[in-house]
C-alpha positions as CSV (number, residue, x, y, z in Angstrom):
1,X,79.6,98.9,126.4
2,X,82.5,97.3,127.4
3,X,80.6,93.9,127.8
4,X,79.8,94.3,124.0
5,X,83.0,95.3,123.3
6,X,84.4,91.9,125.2
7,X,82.1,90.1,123.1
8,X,83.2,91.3,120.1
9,X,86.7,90.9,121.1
10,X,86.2,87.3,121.3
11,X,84.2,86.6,118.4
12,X,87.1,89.0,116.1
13,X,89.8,86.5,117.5
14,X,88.4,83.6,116.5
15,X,87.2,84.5,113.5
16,X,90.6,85.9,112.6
17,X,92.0,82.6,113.4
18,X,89.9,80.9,111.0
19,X,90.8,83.3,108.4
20,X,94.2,82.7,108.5
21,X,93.8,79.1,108.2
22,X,91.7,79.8,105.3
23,X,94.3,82.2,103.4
24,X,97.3,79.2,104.4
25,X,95.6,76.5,102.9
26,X,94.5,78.5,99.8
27,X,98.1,79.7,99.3
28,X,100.2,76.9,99.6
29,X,97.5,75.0,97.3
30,X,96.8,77.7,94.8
31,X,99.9,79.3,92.7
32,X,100.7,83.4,93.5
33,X,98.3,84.2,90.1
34,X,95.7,81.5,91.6
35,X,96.0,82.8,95.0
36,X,95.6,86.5,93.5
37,X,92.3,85.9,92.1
38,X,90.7,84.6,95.0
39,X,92.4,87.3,96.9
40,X,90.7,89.9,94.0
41,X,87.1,88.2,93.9
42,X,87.3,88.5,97.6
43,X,88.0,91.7,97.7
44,X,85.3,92.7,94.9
45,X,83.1,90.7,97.0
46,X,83.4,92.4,100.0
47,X,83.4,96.2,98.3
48,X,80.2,95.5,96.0
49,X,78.2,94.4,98.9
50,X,78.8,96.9,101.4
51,X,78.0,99.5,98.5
52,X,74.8,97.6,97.2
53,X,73.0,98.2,100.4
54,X,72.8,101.9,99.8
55,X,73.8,103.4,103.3
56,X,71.2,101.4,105.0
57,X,74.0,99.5,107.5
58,X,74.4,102.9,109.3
59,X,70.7,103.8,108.7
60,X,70.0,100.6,110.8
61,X,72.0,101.5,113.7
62,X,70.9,104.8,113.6
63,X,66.9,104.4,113.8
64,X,66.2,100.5,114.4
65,X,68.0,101.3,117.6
66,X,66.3,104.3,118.3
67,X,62.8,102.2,117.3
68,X,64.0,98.9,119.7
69,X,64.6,101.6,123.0
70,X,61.1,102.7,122.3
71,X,59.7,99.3,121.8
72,X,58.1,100.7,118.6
73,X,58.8,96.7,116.4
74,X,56.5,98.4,114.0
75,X,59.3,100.9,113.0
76,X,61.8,98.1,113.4
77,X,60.5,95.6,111.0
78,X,60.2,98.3,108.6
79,X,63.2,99.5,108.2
80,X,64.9,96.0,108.5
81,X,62.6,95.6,105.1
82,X,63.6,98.4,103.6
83,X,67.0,97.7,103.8
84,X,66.7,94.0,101.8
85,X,64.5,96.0,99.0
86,X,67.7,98.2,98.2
87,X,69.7,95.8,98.4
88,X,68.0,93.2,96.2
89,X,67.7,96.2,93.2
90,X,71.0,97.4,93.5
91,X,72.7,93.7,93.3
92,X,70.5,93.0,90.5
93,X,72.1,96.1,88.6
94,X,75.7,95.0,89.3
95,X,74.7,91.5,88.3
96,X,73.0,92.7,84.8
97,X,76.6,94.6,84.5
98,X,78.8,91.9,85.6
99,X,76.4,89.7,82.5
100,X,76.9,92.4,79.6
101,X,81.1,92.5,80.6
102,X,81.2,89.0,80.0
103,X,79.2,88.7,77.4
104,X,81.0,91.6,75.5
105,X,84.1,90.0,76.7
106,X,85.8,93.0,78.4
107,X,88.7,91.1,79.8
108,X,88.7,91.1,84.3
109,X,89.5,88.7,87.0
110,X,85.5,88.5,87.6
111,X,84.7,88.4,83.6
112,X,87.2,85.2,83.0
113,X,84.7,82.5,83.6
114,X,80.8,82.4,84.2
115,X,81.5,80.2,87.1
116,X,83.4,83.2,88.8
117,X,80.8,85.6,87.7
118,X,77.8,83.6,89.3
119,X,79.9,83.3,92.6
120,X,80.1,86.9,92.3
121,X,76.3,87.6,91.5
122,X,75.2,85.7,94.4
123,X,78.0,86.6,97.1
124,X,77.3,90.2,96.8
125,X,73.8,90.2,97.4
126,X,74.1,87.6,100.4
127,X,77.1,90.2,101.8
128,X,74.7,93.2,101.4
129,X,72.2,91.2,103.6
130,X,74.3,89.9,105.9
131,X,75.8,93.6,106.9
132,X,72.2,95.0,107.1
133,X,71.1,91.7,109.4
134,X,74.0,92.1,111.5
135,X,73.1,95.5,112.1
136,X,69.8,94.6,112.7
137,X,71.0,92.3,115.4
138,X,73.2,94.8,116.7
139,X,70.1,97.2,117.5
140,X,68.4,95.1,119.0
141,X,71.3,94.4,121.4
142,X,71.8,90.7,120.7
143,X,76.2,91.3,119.6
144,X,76.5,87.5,119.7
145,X,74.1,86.7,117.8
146,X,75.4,89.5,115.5
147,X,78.9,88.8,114.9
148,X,78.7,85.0,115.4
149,X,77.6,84.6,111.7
150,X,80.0,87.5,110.2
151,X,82.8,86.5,112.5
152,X,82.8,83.0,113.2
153,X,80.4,81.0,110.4
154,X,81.6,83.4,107.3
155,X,85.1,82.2,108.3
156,X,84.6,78.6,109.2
157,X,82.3,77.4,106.4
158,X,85.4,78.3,103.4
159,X,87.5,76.5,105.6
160,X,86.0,73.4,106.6
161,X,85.0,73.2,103.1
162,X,87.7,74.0,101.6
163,X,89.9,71.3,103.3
164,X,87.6,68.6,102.1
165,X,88.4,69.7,98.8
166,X,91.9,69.8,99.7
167,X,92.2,66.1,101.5
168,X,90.5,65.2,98.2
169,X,93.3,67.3,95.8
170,X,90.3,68.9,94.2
171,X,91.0,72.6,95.8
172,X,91.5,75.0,93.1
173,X,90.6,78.9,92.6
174,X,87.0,78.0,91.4
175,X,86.0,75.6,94.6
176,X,87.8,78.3,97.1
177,X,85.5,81.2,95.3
178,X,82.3,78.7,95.6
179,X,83.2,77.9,99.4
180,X,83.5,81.3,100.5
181,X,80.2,81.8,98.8
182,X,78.6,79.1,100.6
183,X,79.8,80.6,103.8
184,X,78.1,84.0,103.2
185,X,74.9,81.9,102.3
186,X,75.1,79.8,105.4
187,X,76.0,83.3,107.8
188,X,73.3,85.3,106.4
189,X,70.8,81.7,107.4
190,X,71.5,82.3,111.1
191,X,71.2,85.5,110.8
192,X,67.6,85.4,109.5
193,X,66.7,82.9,112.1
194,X,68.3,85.3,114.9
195,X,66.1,87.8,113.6
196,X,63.0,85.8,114.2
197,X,63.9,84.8,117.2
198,X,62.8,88.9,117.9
199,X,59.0,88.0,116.9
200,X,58.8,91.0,114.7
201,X,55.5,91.9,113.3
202,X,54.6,92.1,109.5
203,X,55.7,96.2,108.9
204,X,53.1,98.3,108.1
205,X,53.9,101.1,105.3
206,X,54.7,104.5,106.9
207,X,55.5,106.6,103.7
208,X,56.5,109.2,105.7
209,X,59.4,107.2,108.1
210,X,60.2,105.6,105.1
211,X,61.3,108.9,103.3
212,X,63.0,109.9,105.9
213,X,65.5,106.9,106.0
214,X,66.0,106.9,103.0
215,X,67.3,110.3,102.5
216,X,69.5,109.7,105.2
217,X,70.3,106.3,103.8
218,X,71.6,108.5,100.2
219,X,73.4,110.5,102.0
220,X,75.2,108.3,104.1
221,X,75.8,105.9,100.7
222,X,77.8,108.6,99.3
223,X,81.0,108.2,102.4
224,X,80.3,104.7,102.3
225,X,80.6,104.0,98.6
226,X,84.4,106.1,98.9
227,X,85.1,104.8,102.8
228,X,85.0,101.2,101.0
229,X,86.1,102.3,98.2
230,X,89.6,103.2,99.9
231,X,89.6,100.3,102.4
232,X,89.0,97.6,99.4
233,X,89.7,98.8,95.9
234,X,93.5,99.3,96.2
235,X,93.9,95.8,95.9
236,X,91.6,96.0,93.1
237,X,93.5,98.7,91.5
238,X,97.1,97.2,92.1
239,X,95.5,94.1,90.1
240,X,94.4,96.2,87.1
241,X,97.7,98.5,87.3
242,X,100.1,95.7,88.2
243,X,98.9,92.4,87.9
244,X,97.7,89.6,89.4
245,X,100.7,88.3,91.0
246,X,102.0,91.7,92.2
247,X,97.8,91.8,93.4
248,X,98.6,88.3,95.5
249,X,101.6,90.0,97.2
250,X,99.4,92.9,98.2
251,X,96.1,91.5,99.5
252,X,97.7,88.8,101.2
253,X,99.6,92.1,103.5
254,X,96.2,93.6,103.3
255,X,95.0,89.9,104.8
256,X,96.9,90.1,107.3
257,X,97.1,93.8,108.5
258,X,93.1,93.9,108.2
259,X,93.5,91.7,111.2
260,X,94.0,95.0,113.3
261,X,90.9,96.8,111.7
262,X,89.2,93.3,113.3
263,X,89.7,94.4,116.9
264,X,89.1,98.0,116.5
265,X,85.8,97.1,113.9
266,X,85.0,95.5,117.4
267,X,84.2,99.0,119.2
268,X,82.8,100.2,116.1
269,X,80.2,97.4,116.5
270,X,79.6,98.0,120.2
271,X,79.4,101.5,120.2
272,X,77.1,101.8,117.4
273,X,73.7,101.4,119.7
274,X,75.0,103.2,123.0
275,X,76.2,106.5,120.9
276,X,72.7,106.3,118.6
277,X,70.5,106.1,121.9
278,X,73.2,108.9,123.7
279,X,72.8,111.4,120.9
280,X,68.9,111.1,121.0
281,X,68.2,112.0,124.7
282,X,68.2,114.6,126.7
283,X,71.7,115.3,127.7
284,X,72.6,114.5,124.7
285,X,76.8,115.9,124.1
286,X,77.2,115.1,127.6
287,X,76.0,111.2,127.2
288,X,77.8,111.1,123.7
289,X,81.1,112.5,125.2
290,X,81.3,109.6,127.9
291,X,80.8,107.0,125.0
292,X,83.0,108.7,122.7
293,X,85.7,108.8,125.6
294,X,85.4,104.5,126.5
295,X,84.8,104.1,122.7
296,X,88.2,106.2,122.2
297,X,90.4,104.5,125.4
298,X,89.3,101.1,124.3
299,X,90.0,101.5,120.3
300,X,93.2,103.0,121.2
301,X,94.3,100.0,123.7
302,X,92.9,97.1,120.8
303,X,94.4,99.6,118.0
304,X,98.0,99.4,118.9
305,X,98.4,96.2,120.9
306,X,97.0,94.4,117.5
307,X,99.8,96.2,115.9
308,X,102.3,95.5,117.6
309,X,101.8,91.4,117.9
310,X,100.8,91.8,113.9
311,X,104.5,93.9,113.5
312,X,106.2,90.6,115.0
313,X,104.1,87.9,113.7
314,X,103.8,89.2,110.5
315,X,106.8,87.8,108.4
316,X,106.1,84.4,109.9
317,X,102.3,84.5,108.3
318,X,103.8,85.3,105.4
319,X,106.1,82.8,105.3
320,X,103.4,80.3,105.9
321,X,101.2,80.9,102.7
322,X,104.7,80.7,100.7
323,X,108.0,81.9,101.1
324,X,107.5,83.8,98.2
325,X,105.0,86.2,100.0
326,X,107.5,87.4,102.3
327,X,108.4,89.9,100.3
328,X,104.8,92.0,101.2
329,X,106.1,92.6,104.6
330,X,107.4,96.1,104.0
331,X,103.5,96.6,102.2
332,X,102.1,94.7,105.7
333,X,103.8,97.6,107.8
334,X,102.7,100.5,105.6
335,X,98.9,99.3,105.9
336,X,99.8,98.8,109.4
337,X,100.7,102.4,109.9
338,X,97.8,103.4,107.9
339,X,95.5,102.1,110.4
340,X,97.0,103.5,113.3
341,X,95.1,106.7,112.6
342,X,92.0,104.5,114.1
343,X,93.7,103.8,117.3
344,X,94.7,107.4,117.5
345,X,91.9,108.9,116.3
346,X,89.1,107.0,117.8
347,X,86.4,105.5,116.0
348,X,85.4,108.5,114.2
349,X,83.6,107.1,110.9
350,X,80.8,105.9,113.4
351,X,80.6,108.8,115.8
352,X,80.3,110.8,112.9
353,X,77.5,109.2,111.0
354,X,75.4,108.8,114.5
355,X,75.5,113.1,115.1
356,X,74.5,113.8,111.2
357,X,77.9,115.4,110.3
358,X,77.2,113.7,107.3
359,X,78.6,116.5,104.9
360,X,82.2,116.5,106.6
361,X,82.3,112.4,106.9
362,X,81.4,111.9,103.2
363,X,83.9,115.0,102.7
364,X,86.6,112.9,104.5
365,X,85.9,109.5,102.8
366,X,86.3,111.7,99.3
367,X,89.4,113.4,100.2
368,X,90.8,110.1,101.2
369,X,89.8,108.0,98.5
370,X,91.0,110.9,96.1
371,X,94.1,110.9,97.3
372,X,95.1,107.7,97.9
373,X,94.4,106.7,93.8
374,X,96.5,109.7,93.0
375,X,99.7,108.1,94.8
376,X,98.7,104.5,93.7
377,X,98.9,106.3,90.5
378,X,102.2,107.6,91.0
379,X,103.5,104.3,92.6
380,X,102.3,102.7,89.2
381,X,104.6,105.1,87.1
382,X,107.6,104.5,89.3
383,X,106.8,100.6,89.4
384,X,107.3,100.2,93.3
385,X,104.3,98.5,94.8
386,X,104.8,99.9,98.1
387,X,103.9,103.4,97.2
388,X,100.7,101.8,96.6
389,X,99.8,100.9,100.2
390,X,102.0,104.2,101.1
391,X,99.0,105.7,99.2
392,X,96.5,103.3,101.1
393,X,98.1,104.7,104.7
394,X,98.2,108.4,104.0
395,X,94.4,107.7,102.4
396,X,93.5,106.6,105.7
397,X,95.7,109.3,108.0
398,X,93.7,112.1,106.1
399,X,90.0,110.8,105.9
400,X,90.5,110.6,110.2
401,X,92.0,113.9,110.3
402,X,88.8,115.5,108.6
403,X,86.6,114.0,110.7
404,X,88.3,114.4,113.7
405,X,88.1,118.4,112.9
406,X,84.7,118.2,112.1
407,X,83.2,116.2,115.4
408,X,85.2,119.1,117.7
409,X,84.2,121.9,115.4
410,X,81.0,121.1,115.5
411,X,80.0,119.2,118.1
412,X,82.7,120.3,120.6
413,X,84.0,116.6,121.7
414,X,87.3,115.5,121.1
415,X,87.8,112.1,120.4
416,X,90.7,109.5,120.5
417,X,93.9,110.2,122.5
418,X,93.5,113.9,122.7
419,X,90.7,113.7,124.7
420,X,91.0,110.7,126.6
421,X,92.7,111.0,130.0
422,X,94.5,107.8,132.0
423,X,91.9,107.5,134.5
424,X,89.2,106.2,131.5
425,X,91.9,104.0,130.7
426,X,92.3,102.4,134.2
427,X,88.7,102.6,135.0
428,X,88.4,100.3,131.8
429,X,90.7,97.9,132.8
430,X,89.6,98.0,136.4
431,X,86.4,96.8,134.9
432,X,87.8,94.4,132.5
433,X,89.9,92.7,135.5
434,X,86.6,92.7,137.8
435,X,84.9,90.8,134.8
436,X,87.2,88.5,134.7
437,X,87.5,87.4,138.2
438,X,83.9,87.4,138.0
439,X,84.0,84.6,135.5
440,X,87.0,82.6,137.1
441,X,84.9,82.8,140.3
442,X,81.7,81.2,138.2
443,X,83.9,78.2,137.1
444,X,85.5,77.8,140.4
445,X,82.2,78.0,142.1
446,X,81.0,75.1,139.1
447,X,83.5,72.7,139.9
């Protein structure tokens, strides 16, 4: 595990490198209400697609890996097929809806412009297939191949596009929008050719297996719809509430304090197929608790050491998409703060979903949600913008805390840095160390 998680370490980092060349050039081009639209589609983007593919990323990594241990490709192929069906209906619904607003007119940032609208139609489907290849991937124990298109190709694309537009001063809101689209399109073509690269066969129809997904599918849709709903619509909501401009100044700190969630998303990644194929042997808690513990020491270490160099580069970011945008830092350390609760925490939202404590997860995601709208509200009334990602951090602290209750009540493991002692710490970075004088002894040895 920590292999995969040194894998997807690597792949994070660069990606988020790209990313913030991407947000720079868009920024300094594009005015604040320019750069807030992008920012907004984005953000819709990213929300819509994880929500149109009806719980079936964690389904995925729940049974494909299961299926892969046992060699069953059968099972595999199958559910990797069910997944695109769901997706492909529900995107088609939230493209006939995104058609009526704008042909009724009802005045958003997506309804503004057909060209904006068919970006959106077509991102959202190609990010609801890209999370359920990935996760595909992921089962089937090929990370790189995994994260390379999510991490690396959805970032680079937008950006090596985009800067041809901008060397030929034709980069506005529109050609950003149609870049990052083109990225998703190009991410989710490696992925497809990474999934035949498994020689799956044609999936035979197993009404039964297929019933059985699915209802775990529904049920884990309903956390996932609010768990996305409280990591992407604030933004969303501060756009409506405040306008686009005030919406720039907060999903550019969201930009650059999701950085953190990058490194710690990595151990969600890698932990996903060890704690699906702990939970379903024989010593099951006991295998779990081990994964849960590294999972736990290493999310910590990522958790807070992103924070802290994001804490002291963060002004400087700002200041690079616009002097202007320094004024979100104080936003930028709330959200910061917010996500803390991961590196303290653990990674809980997987854990959870992998031993069936579906009721309490979905619980959590609710309660969080809930209660971060009801202070956005409040921060809306008073007219202080901060109070919204005050709202975003306390959303976040609570939907942990649930969970965190819930996986010790029920299962009797205790996750994060309650239950994690300093000799898993040190054993991981013994091992880390050893890997990499491993490697330094491979070049030396090469040249």
């Amino acid at each position: 595990m920590i292999r995969d998680a040194a894998i997807a370490f690597l792949m994070r980092i660069v990606g988020i490198v790209f990313w913030i060349a991407y947000t720079i050039m868009i920024a300094r081009t594009l005015s604040q209400a320019q750069f807030g639209l992008v920012q907004y589609w984005i953000a819709f983007v990213l929300l819509s697609g994880s929500v149109a593919s009806i719980g079936f990323e964690s389904t995925i990594v729940k049974f494909a890996s299961t299926y892969w241990e046992k060699n069953d490709l059968q099972a595999f192929a199958a559910v990797v097929r069910q997944g695109r069906l769901r997706a492909a209906v529900t995107s088609a619904l939230c493209l006939i809806v995104l058609i009526i607003a704008s042909y009724l007119k009802i005045k958003t940032p997506l309804t503004t412009d057909w060209s904006i609208t068919l970006f959106a139609s077509i991102a959202f489907f190609s990010s609801a297939l890209m999370g359920l290849h990935r996760d595909a991937l992921r089962a089937s124990g090929n990370l790189l191949l995994a994260l390379f298109g999510q991490s690396i190709i959805r970032a680079a694309v937008p950006l090596l596009m985009s800067a041809i537009f901008w060397l030929a001063n034709l980069l506005d809101a529109i050609t950003a929008i149609g870049m990052f689209t083109v990225g998703l399109l190009v991410s989710n073509i490696f992925e497809i050719w990474g999934l035949r690269r498994l020689h799956l066969p044609i999936p035979e129809i197993n009404l039964a297996r297929a019933r059985e997904r699915s209802a775990y599918g529904w049920q884990v849709w309903i956390g996932d719809i609010f768990y996305i709903l409280l990591l992407r619509s604030p933004g969303l909501i501060v756009g409506i509430l405040f306008g686009l401009e005030s919406a720039a100044l907060y999903l550019a700190a969201e930009r650059i304090s999701s950085l953190s969630l990058f490194l710690t998303e990595a151990v969600h990644t890698a932990i996903g197929r060890p704690a699906a194929v702990a939970w379903g042997g024989q010593n099951s808690r006991r295998d779990l608790a081990n994964v849960v513990r590294s999972a736990s020491a290493m999310t910590a270490m990522s958790g807070f050491f992103s924070s802290a160099v994001l804490i002291a580069i963060g002004w400087p970011v700002l200041a690079l998409l616009g002097f202007n945008y320094t004024a979100a830092y104080p936003i930028l350390l709330i959200q910061l703060a917010g996500w803390l609760a991961t590196a303290v925490f653990g990674p809980l939202y997987t854990i959870n979903a992998v031993c069936g404590l579906l009721r309490y997860r979905n619980l959590a995601c609710i309660v969080g949600f809930a209660t971060c709208c009801l202070i956005i509200l409040w921060a809306w009334r008073s007219g202080d913008l901060n109070y919204a990602a005050i709202g975003y951090a306390v959303g976040i602290w609570v939907l942990h805390l649930i969970m965190f209750v819930s996986l010790k009540r029920e299962i009797g493991i205790v996750s994060g840095v309650f239950g994690t002692s300093a000799t898993v710490y040190i054993s991981i970075m013994r091992e880390s160390l050893r890997k990499i004088r491993r490697i330094e002894s491979r070049l030396t040895n090469r040249n």
